[in-house]
C-alpha positions in Angstrom: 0.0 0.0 0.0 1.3 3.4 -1.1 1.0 6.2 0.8 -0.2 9.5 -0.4 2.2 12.1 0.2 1.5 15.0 2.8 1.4 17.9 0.4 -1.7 16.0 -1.7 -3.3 15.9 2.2 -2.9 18.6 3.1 -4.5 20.2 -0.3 -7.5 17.8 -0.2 -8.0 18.8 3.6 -7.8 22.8 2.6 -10.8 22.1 0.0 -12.5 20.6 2.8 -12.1 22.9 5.4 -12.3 26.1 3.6 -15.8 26.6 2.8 -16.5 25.3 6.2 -14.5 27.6 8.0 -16.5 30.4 5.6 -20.0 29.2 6.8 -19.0 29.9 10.3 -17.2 33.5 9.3 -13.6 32.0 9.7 -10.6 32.1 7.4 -8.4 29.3 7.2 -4.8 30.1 7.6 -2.8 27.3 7.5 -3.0 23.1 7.4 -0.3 21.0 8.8 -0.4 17.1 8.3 2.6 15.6 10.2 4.0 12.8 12.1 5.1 13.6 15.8 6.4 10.6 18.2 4.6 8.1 16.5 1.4 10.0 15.9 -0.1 11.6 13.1 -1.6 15.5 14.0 -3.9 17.1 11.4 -3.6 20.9 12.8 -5.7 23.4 11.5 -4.9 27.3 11.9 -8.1 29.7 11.1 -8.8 33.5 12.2 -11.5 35.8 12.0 -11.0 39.3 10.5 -11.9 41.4 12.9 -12.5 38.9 16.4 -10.7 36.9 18.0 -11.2 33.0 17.2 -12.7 31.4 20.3 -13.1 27.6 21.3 -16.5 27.7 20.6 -15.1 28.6 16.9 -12.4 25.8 17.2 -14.7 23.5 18.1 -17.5 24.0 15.4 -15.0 23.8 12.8 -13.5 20.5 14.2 -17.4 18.8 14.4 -18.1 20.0 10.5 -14.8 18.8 9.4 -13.8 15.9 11.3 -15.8 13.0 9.4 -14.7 14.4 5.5 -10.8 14.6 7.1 -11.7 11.1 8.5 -12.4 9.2 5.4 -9.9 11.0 3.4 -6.7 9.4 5.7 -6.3 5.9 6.6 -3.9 6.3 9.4 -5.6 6.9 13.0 -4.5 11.3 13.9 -5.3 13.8 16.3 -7.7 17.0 14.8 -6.7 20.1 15.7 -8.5 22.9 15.2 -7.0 26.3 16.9 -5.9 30.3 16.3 -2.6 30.5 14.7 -1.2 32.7 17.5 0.7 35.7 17.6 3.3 34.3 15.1 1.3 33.2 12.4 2.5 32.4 9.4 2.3 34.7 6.1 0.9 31.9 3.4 -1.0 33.8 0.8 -0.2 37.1 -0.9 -3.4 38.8 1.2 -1.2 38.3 3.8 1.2 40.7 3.3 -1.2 43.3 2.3 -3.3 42.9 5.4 0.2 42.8 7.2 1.4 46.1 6.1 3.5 47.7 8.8 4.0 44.9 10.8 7.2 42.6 11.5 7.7 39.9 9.7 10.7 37.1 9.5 11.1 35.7 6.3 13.4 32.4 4.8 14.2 32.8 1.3 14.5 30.0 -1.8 17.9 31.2 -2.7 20.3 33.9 -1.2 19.6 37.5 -1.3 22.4 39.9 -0.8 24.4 36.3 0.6 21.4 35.4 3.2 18.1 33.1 2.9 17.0 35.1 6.1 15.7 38.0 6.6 13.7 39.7 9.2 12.0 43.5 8.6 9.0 45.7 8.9 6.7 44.4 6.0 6.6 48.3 3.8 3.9 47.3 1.1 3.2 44.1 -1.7 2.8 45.3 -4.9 3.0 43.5 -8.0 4.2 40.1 -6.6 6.5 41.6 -4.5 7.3 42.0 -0.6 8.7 45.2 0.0 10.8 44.5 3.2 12.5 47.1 5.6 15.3 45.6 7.6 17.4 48.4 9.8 20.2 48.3 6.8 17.8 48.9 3.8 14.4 47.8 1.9 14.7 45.1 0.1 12.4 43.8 -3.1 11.3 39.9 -2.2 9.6 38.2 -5.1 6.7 36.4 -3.4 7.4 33.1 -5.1 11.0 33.5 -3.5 9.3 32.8 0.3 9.8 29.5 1.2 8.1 30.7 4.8 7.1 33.6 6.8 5.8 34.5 9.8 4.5 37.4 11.7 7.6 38.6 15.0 5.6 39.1 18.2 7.2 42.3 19.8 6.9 43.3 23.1 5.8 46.5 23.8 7.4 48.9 26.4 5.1 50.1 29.4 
């Protein structure tokens, strides 16, 4: 028996999951299908545009989706349906629009002025590209040069 690899999951669980999470005024942020000491997590990341995402949220989502995600994987896995958290990653070009002005950390395909990392104040995306202030210039990051990004949390001084 062959197993289907996690990238095809993962896809079949976002076109699941998507227009559920929309009949309950959620957007889904991220999937993760992965193996961790032995068992297998499904881990769903959603938000709400302008609320918090609360349990009750988490938990409607899990009850709609659960039996689709159920017949679609073969091995036995823990559903996990929660808010992505300060730190959540930047997966679709929205993203950085929305994100304008905040801090992002970013890891590059390939080098960029000799480093795949780079961490800045996210100016503007226009045109396919991330517009990216770190404290020794802006930088112009094609977004199909992300491999992953995610919001920084900062702390702010009382």
């Amino acid at each position: 028996m062959s197993r289907i690899n996690t990238e095809e999951i993962v896809g079949k669980i976002e076109k699941i999951v998507v227009p559920a999470a929309q009949t309950f005024g959620l957007e889904l942020v991220d999937v993760e299908y992965l193996q961790d000491g032995g068992y297998w997590y499904v881990r769903i990341y959603i938000e709400k545009e302008d609320d918090e995402v609360s349990l009750e949220d988490c938990s409607k989502l899990s009850s709609k989706v659960e039996e689709d995600i159920d017949r679609l994987i073969q091995d036995k896995f823990f559903l996990e349906v929660s808010s992505p958290g300060l730190e959540r990653p930047l997966k679709k070009e929205g993203d950085y629009e929305r994100f304008t002005g905040k801090k992002a950390k970013l890891l590059l395909k390939h080098k960029m002025d000799d480093s795949r990392n780079w961490t800045g104040v996210i100016e503007k995306y226009e045109n396919g590209t991330v517009f990216l202030k770190t404290e020794e210039k802006t930088l112009e990051i094609p977004f199909s040069e992300i491999k992953k990004a995610n919001l920084v949390f900062e702390f702010e001084d009382f």
